[in-house]
C-alpha positions in Angstrom: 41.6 -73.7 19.3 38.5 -73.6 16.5 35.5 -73.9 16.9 34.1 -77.1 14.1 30.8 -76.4 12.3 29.7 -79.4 10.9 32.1 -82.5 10.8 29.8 -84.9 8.1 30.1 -88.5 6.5 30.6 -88.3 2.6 31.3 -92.3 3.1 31.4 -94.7 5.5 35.4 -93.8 6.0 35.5 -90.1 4.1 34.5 -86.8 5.9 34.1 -83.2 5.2 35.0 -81.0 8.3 34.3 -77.0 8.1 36.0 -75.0 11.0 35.0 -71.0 12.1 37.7 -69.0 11.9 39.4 -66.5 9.0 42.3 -68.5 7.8 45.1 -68.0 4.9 46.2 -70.3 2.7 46.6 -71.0 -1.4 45.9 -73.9 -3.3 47.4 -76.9 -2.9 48.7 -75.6 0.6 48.0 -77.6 4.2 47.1 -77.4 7.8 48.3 -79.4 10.6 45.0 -80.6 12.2 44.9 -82.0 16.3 41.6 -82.8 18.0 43.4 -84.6 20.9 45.2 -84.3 23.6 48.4 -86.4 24.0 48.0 -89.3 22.0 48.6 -89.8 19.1 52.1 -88.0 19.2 51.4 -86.1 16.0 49.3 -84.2 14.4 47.6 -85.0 10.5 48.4 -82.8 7.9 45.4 -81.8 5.6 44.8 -79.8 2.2 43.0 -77.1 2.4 39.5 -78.4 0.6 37.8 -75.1 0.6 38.4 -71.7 2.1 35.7 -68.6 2.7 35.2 -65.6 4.8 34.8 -67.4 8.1 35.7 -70.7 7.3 38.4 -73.2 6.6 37.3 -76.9 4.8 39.3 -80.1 5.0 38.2 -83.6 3.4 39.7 -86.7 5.2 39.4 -90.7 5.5 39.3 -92.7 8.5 42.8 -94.3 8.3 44.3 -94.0 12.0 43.8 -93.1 15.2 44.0 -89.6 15.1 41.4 -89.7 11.9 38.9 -92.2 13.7 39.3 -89.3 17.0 38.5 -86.4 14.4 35.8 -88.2 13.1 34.1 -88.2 16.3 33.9 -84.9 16.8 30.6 -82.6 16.5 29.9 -79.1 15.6 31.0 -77.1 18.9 33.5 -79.0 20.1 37.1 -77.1 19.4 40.1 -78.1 17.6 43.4 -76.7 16.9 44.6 -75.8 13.4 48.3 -74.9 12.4 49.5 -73.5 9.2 49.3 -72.6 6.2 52.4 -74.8 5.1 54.0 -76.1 1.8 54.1 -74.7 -1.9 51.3 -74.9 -3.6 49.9 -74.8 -7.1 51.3 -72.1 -9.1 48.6 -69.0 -10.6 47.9 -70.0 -14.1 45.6 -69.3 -16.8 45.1 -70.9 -20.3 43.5 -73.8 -20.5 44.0 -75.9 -17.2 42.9 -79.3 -16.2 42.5 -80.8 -13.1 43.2 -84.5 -12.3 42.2 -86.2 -9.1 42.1 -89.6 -7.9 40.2 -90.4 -4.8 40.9 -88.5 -1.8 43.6 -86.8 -4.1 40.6 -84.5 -5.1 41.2 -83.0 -1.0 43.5 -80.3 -2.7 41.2 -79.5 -6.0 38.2 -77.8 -4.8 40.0 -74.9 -4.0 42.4 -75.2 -7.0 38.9 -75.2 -9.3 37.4 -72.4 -6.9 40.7 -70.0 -7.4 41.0 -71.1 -11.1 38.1 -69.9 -12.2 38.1 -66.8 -10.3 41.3 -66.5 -12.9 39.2 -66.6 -16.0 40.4 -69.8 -17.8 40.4 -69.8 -21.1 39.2 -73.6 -20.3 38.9 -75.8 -17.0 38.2 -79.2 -17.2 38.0 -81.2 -14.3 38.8 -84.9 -14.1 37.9 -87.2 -11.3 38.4 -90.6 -10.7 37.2 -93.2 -7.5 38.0 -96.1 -6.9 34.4 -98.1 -6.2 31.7 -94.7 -5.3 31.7 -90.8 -6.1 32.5 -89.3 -2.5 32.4 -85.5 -3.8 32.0 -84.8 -7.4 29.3 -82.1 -6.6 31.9 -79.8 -4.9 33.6 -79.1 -8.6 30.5 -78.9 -10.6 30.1 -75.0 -10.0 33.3 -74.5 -11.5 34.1 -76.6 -14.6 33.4 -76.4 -18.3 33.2 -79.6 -18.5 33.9 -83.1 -16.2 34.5 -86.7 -16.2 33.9 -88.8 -13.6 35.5 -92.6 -13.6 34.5 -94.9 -10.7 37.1 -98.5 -10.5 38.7 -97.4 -14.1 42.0 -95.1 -14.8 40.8 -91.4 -15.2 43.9 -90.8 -16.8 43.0 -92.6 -19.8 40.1 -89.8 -20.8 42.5 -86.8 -21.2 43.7 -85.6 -24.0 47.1 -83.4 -23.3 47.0 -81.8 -26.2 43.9 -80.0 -25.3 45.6 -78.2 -22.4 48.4 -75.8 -21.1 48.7 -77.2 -17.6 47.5 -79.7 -15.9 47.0 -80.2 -12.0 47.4 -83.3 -10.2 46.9 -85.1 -7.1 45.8 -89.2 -6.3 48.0 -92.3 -6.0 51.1 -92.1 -7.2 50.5 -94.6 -10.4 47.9 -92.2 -11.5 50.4 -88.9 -11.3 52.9 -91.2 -13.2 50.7 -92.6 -15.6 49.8 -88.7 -16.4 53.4 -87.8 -15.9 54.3 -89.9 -19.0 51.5 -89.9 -21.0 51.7 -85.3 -21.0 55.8 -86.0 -21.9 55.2 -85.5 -25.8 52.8 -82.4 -25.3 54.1 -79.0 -24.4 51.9 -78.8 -21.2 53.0 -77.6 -17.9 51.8 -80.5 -15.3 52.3 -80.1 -11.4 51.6 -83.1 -8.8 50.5 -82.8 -5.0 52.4 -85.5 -3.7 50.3 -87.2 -0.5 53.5 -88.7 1.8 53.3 -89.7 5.8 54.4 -86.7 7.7 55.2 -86.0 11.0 56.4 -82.5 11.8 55.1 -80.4 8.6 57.6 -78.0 8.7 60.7 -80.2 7.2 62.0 -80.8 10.4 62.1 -84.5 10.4 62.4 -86.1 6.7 59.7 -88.6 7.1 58.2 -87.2 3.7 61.1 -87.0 1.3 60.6 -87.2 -2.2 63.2 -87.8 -4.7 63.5 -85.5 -7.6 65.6 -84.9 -10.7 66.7 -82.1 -8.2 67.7 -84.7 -5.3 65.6 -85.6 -2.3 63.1 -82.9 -1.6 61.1 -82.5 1.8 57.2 -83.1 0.6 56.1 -81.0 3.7 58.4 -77.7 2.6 59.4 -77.8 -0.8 56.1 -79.6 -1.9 53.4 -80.9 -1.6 53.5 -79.4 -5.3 56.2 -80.4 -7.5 56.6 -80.3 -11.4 55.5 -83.8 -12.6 58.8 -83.5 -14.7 60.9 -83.7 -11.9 59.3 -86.6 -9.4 60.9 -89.8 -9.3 58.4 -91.9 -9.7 59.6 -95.2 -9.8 62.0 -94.3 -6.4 59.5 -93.6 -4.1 
């Protein structure tokens, strides 16, 4: 069990939850999170969001009951935390973009934060919400330059041919509508696919993906796959 330090409201349904504790994990890479007892039956998986010295960081929305329990939960009070699991975004350098769409950005602060450790040649950071900014401030630190794009298509502000990879994670028309739109360009682009899961360690197939190299687990050969390869109009 972990102790939580703060547990806040970004929105009225998004929240930023910081538990004490040294912890492992890469970008792009999740934790199976339980602040329950019995029920529900499963735990939630969630991206890392930040990671320091004593602390681990995950953002989350209100969308169940195990989320609505979490939510309740104040500074003190102990959780438990299991992982790191899944592949993760690759180490690159160049010039690197990041793309998130709404709670898609969960995986990208840490991305941005290990990026620029790298020394990019460029990052740019894009970010797009559906109706209000829940965490734009969080990537601010780390990018040369960012758009932000509230009820509109961030996808439609980048220009591939500007970058050498490009990071992804939202809805899944957002990672398709990049997916197609980087084809012509000679730019590496990787997607974090968000899919239901229940076990986390590729155990039980809830969270297949189909790929042009068959049907994937999300949980252990993802989250991150090469935008190339996802199935988009399968899943």
């Amino acid at each position: 069990m972990s102790k939580i330090l703060y547990n806040n409201s970004l929105t009225e349904t998004v929240y930023e939850i910081a538990v004490e504790g040294s912890f492992e994990g890469g970008m792009g890479q999740f934790y199976m999170v339980r602040a329950w007892d019995e029920y529900p039956v499963l735990s939630r998986p969630l991206s890392i969001h930040d990671l320091e010295d004593d602390r681990i960081v995950f953002l989350y929305r209100i969308c169940g009951e195990g989320t609505r329990i979490l939510s309740k939960k104040k500074p003190g009070d102990e959780i438990s935390i299991d992982g790191p699991y899944g592949n993760g975004f690759p180490m690159e350098t160049g010039r690197i973009a990041l793309v998130g769409g709404g709670l898609g950005t969960a995986p990208l602060r840490l991305a941005a934060k290990t990026i620029r450790e790298l020394s990019p040649e460029k990052l740019d950071i894009y970010l797009g919400y559906s109706d209000e900014d829940i965490n734009s401030d969080r990537f601010s630190a780390y990018a040369d330059s960012m758009q932000i794009d509230i009820g509109g298509f961030v996808t439609e502000g980048i220009d591939p041919s500007w970058y050498d990879v490009i990071f992804a994670c939202g809805p899944e028309p957002m990672m398709e509508a990049l997916a197609k739109k980087t084809r012509p360009y000679d730019v590496k682009v990787f997607v974090s696919m968000e899919k239901r899961m229940a076990c986390g360690i590729g155990a039980c197939l809830v969270c297949t993906c189909k790929t042009k190299n068959g049907n994937k687990k999300t949980c252990k050969d993802g989250p991150v796959f090469a935008g190339e390869d996802v199935f988009f109009d399968e899943l």
